[in-house]
C-alpha positions in Angstrom: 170.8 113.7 61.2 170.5 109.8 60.0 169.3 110.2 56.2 166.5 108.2 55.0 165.1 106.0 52.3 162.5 106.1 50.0 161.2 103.2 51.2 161.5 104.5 55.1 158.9 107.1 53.0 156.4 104.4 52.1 157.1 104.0 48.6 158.6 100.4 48.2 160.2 100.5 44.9 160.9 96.6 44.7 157.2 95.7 45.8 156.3 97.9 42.1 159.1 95.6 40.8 157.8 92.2 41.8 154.6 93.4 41.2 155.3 93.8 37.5 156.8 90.1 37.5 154.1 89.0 38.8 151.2 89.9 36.8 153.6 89.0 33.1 151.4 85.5 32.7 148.1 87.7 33.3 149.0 90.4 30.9 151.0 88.4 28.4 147.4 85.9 28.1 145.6 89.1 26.9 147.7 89.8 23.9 147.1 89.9 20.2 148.7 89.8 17.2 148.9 93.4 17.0 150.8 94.0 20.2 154.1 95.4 19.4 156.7 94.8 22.1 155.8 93.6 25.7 156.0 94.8 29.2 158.2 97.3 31.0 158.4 99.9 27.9 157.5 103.7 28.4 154.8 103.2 26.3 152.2 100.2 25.2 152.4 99.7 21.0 149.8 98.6 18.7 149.1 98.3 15.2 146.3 99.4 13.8 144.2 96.5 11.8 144.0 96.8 8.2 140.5 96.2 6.1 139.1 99.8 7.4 138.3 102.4 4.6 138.2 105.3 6.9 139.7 104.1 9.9 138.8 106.6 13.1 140.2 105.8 16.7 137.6 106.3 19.7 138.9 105.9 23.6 136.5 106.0 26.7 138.0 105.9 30.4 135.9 105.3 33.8 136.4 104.2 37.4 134.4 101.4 39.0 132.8 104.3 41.7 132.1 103.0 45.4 131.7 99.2 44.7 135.5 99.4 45.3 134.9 99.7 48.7 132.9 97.1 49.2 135.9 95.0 47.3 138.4 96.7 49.8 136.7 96.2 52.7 135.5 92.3 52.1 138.3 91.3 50.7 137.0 90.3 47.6 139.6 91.8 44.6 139.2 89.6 42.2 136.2 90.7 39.9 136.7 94.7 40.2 139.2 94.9 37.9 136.5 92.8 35.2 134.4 96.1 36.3 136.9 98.6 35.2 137.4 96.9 31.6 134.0 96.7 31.2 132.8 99.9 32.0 135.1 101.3 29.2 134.3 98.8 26.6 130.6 98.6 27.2 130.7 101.8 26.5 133.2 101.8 23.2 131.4 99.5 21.2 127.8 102.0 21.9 129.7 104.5 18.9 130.5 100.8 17.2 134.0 101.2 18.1 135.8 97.3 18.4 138.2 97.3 21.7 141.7 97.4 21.1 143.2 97.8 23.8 143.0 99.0 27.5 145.4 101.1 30.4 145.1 100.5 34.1 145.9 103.3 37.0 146.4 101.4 40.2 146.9 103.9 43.3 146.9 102.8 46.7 148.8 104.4 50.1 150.9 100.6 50.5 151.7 98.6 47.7 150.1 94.6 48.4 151.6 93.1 46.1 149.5 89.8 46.3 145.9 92.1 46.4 147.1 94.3 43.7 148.2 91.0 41.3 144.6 89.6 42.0 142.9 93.3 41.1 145.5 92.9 37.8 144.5 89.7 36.9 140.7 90.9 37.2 141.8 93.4 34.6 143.5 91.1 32.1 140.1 88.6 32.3 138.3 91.9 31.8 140.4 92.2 28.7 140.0 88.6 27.2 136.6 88.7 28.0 136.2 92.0 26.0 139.2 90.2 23.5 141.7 93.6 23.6 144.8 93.7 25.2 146.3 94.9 28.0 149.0 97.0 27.2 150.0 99.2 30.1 149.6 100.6 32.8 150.7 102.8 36.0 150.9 101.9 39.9 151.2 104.6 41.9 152.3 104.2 45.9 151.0 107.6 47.6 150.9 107.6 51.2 149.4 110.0 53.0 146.9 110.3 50.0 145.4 107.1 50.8 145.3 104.8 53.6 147.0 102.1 53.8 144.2 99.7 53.0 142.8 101.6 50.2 143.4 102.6 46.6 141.6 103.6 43.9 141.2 101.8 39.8 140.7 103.7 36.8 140.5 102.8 33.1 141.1 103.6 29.8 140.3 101.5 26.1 140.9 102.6 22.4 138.5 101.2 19.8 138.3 101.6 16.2 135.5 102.0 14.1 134.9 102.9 10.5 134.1 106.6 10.3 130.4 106.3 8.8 129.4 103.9 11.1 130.0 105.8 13.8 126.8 108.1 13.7 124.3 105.8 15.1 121.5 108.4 14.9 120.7 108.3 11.4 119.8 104.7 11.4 117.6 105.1 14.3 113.8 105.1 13.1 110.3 105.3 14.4 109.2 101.9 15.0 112.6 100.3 15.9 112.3 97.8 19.0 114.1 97.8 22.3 115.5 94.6 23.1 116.9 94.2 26.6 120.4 92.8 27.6 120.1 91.5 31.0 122.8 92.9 33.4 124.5 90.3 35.7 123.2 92.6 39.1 124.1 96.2 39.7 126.9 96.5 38.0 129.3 99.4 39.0 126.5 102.5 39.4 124.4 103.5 42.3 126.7 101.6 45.3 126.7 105.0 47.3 122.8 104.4 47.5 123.4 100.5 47.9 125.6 101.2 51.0 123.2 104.1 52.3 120.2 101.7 52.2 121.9 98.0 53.4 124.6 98.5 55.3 123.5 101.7 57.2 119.7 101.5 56.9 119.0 98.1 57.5 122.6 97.1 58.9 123.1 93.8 57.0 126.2 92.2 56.7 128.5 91.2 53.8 127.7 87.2 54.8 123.8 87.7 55.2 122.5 85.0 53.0 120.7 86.9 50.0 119.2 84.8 46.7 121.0 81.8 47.9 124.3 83.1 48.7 126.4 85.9 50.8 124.8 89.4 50.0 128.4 90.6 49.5 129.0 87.9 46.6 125.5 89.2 45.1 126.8 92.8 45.2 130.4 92.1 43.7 129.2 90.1 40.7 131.0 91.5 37.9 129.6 93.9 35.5 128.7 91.6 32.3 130.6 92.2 29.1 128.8 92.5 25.8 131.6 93.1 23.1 131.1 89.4 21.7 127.3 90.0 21.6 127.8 93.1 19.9 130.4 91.7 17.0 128.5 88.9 16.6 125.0 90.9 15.9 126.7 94.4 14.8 124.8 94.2 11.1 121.8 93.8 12.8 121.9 96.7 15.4 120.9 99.9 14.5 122.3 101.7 17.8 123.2 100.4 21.6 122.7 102.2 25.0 124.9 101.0 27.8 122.8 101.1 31.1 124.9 102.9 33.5 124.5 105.7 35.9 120.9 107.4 35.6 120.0 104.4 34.3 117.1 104.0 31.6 115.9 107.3 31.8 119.0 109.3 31.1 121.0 106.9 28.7 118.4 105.9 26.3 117.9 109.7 25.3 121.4 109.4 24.4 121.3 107.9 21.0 118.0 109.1 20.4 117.2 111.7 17.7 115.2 115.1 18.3 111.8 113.6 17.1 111.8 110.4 18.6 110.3 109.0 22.4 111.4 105.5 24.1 108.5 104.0 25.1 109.6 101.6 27.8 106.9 98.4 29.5 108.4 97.9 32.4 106.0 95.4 33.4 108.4 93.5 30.8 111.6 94.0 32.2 113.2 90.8 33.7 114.5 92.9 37.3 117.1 90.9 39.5 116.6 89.8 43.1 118.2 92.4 44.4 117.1 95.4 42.4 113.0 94.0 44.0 114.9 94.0 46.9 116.3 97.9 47.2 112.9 99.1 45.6 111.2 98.3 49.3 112.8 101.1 50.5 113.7 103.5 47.6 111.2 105.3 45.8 110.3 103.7 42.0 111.8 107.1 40.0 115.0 107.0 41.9 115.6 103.2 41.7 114.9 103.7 37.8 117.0 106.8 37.7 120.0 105.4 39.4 120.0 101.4 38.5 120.2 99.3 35.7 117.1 97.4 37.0 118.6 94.5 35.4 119.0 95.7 31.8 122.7 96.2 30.8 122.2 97.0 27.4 119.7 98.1 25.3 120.0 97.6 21.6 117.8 99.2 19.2 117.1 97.3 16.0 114.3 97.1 13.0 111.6 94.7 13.8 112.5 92.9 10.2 115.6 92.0 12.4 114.5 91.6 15.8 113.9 87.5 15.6 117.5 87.1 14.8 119.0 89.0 17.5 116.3 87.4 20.0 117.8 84.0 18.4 121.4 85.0 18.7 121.4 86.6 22.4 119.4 86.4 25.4 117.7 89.6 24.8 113.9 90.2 25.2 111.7 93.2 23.4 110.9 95.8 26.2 109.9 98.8 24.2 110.2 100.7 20.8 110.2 104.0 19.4 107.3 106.4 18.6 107.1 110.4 17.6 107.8 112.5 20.2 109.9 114.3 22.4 113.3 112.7 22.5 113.7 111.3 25.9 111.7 108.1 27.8 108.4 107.1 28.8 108.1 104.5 31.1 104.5 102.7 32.0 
């Protein structure tokens, strides 16, 4: 009986190899000062900064959900992996947690090593865009799990916050205004209703011409970033709420306390192209319960402070907060 390989298999261990040589430019560019080390060690090394009192570490992790295949399948890899970063730092800096650094998982049934370096480098401009390093990371070659053309991203960033800044609640006050962050288009929720609606629906195709460009370009544009908003205007914020899945309605509630309503003007609310677009044929509730309608962030701050942010960011005012049941009001 002839014996076989590994790679015979389907696990091509110099593909990993040149892989890792290929993305030490991308990765090295996303390095601070308090990287310890470099690539190709068991483990990713950082120091902690100094200046915090009470130093506490927070980490968040998240996928980019079924936009990937929409990457996969057009071809287009090199903004998912901005997607993934931000998804986990958008998130980290809502408990006022500064991005440290961030860990890939790349799986996939074949290794590419040319699609997976341009999914990497995605990552690493994630990370500079975000200004935290990318310190590791784990590719995994499982066939038979996945096809050959697919694989799957997940993400995970450590942040660090000072321990009494981190309750966001307390600061949070009838009377506070909403100002809006716009979103850069649907981000990286709702795709599974994005490819129900155009691509089985209404059968469109990736290089239908939609808002002046390929419908496919529209759908992959990167989920915006908003650390450097955030550091820049952190004395100013009272709380944030990152616009994901269940959109406005469920993630406002989030850093709301017991006796306190959002009460939202949507008639305000700067929607995208494409978010008018999908509400033709998907009812008002679910379009506001699923997208980000074109908000990415919403930060809440005191009035006395609103003309600043508005003067520092491209935010708008599209709500505040009155007594009531904690949750959202939309009119």
């Amino acid at each position: 009986m002839d014996k076989m390989s590994y790679k015979e298999a389907g696990v091509d261990i110099d593909a990993g190899n040149a892989l890792v040589e290929a993305i030490k430019p991308a990765v090295k560019s996303t390095f601070t000062k308090d990287v310890i080390g470099g690539i190709g060690s068991f483990a990713g090394a950082y120091a902690l900064p100094k200046g915090f009192k009470e130093p506490i570490i927070l980490a968040a992790t998240d996928g980019v959900g079924t936009k990937l295949k929409l990457a996969i399948d057009s071809g287009k890899l090199d903004s998912v992996g901005i997607d993934l970063v931000a998804m986990c730092v958008n998130d980290l800096i809502c408990s006022f947690a500064t991005p440290l650094f961030f860990l890939d998982y790349y799986a996939t049934g074949k290794l590419e090593v040319e699609e997976a370096k341009r999914v990497i480098e995605g990552i690493a401009e994630g990370c500079r865009q975000s200004e935290c390093a990318l310190i590791g990371g784990e590719t995994a070659e499982m066939p038979g799990m996945y096809s050959k053309k697919d694989f799957d991203l997940a993400g995970f960033s450590v942040g660090i916050a000072e321990k009494k800044e981190t309750n966001r609640l307390a600061h949070v006050k009838e009377g506070n205004l909403l100002i809006a962050l716009p979103s850069s288009g649907v981000h990286s929720n709702g795709f599974s209703l994005v490819r129900k609606v155009l691509f089985e629906k209404l059968e469109m195709s990736f290089d239908e011409e939609f808002d002046g460009k390929p419908l496919i370009d529209t759908l992959l544009a990167p989920t915006r970033i908003y650390v450097k908003t955030f550091k820049s205007l952190k004395e100013k914020i009272n709380a944030l709420a990152h616009i994901t899945g269940g959109g406005l309605v469920e993630n406002l509630p989030r850093i709301l306390p017991e006796n306190l309503r959002a009460v939202v003007d949507t008639s305000k609310i700067k929607t995208l192209p494409i978010f008018d677009f999908l509400g033709k044929y998907v009812e008002k509730e679910d379009m506001f319960r699923t997208f980000n309608m074109g908000v990415g962030m919403v930060l809440v701050v005191d009035p006395d402070n609103a003309v600043e942010v508005l003067e520092h960011s491209d935010g708008y005012i599209i709500g505040e907060l009155k007594p009531g049941e904690r949750g959202v009001t939309l009119f």
